[in-house]
N, C-alpha and C positions, 0 to 999 in steps of 0.2 A: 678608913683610908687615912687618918690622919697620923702623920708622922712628927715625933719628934725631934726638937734639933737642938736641947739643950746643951748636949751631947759637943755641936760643931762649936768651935770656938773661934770660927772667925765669922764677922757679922756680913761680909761679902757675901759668903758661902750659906749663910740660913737663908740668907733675903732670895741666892737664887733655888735654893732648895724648897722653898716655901712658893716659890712663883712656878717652881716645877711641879708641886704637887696640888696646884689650881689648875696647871695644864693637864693634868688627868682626870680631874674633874668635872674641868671643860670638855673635855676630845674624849676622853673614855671610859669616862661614868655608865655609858648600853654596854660597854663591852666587858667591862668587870667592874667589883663594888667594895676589891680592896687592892691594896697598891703596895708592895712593899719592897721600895726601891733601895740596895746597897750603896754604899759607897762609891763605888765605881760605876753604877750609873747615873749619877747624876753629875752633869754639864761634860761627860763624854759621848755616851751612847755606843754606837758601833757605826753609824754611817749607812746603815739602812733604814729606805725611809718609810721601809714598814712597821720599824723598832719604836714601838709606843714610848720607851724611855728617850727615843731621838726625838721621837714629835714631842714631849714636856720639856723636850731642854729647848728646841727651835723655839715652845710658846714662850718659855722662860726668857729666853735672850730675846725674842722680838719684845716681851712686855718691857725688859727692864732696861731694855741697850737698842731704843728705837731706831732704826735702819737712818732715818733723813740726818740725825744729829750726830748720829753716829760718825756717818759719812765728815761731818761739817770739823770732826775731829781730828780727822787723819787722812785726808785729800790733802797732796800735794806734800807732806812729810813721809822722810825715810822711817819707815817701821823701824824701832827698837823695844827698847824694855820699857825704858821711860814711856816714851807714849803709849803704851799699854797700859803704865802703870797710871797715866794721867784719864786715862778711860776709867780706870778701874775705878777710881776714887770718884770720879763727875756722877757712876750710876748707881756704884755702892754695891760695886759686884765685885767677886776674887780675880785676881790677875789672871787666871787660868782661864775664868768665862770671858774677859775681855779679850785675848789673845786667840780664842775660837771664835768669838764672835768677828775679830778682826780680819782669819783665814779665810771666813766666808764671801767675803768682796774684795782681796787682793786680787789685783791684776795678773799678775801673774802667778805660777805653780810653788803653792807654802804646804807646811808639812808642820804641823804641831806634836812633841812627842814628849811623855812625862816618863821617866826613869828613874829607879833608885838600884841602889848596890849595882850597879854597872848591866843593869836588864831595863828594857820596856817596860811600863805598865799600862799603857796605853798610847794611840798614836792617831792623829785625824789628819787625814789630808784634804784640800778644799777639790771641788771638782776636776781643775784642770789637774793637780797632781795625777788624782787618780785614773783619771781615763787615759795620762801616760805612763801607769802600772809604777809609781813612786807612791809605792803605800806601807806599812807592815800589819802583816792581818795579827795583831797582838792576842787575840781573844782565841786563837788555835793554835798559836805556837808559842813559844820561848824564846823569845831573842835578844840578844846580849848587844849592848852597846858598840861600835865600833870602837877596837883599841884609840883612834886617832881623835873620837868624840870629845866636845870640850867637856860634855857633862859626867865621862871616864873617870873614875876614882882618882886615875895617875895623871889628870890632867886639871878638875875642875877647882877653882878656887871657893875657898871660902868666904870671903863677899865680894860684892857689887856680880855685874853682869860681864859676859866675856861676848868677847866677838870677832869672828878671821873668817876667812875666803879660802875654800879648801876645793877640790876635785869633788862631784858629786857622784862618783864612781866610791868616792868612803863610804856612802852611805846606800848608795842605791849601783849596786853592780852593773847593771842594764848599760848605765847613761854612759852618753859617747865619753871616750877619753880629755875630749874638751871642753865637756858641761862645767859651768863654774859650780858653784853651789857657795850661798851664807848662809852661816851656823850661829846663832846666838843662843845663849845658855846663861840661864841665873835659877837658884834654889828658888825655891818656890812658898818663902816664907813659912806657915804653919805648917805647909801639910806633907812637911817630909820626905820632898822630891823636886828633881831639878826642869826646869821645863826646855825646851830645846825647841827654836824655832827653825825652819831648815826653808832659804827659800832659792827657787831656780828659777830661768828664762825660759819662755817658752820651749815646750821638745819639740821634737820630729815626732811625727806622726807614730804614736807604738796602739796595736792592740789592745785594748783594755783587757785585763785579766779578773775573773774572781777572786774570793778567798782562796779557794779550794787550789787555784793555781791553774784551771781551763782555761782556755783563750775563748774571748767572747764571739760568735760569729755576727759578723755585719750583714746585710739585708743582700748585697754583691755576693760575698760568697755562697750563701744559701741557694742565692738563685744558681750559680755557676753549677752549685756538687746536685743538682737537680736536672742539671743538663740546659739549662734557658740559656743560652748565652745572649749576650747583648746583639741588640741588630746595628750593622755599621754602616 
């Protein structure tokens, strides 16, 4: 089971790669007795939370990026890079784990997305995103950056961090023509991609959707296409 990481060249990224592979040790040493995690599972996963690589990154971020201090770091400040970056460095973890571990208790609907050559490589959205269907299922399809993305080849700069206030209809077609949405985008140091932080106000109320594109049915409609209707 053991992996090595002489390999990763930034000491963020061993410390959470190494706290990942005690979380399989921990949680799923009955279930298998060797682990051989790529590149791109580890401190992404897929968002399900049956995805054994999602449970070693949850154990990972909870050991190294504790929930209570976490919090004591970014309550009451506007999310940007910098405060991410200032997480990053306090636990000794890559910008990329700080900035998921950060989607996981914003208040409101954020959307983490890493890109290179103007495609996705992956993309997390925190709860409330997702259950307003502002997600991209990156792991079955190919999706190419919006032309108007900061992190756009014809768009993104080569240092510091960018940042503007765009339509959330660039990015997620669904949302009303009056969703706001910020976009924040900087390279993402070593590893050869830009990160894209996208965040929105609460939605309207939309269906959750799967990957696969079904609408999920609620507990109401079941009962309705079964013939129960409500008593009034």
């Amino acid at each position: 089971m053991r992996r090595e990481t002489t390999h990763i060249r930034s000491e963020g990224r061993k410390r959470f790669t190494i706290a990942h592979e005690f979380g399989h040790y921990i949680l799923h040493r009955r279930i298998q007795d060797r682990f051989e995690c790529g590149g791109d599972d580890i401190e992404t996963g897929d968002g399900n939370e049956r995805d054994i690589e999602a449970e070693a990154d949850k154990f990972a971020s909870t050991l190294l990026m504790p929930l209570d201090d976490f919090r004591k770091q970014v309550d009451g400040q506007p999310v940007n890079f910098d405060l991410l970056g200032h997480c990053a460095e306090r636990y000794g973890v890559s910008l990329t784990a700080a900035a998921l571990r950060w989607t996981e208790i914003a208040e409101k609907r954020a959307v983490l997305v890493a890109s290179r050559d103007d495609h996705l490589l992956w993309s997390k959205s925190n709860q409330a995103a997702f259950k307003s269907g502002a997600y991209f299922a990156t792991r079955k399809n190919t999706i190419e950056l919006p032309q108007d993305a900061l992190a756009h080849s014809n768009n993104l700069l080569d240092v510091g961090a960018q940042s503007h206030s765009t339509r959330a209809q660039a990015w997620f077609p669904r949302e009303p023509a009056s969703m706001p949405l910020t976009e924040m985008t900087m390279v993402a140091g070593q590893y050869d991609y830009s990160l894209t932080l996208l965040l929105m106000p609460d939605a309207e109320w939309q269906r959750p959707q799967h990957d696969d594109g079904e609408p999920e049915e609620d507990t109401f409609d079941r009962f309705i296409r079964n013939g129960q209707h409500p008593v009034r």
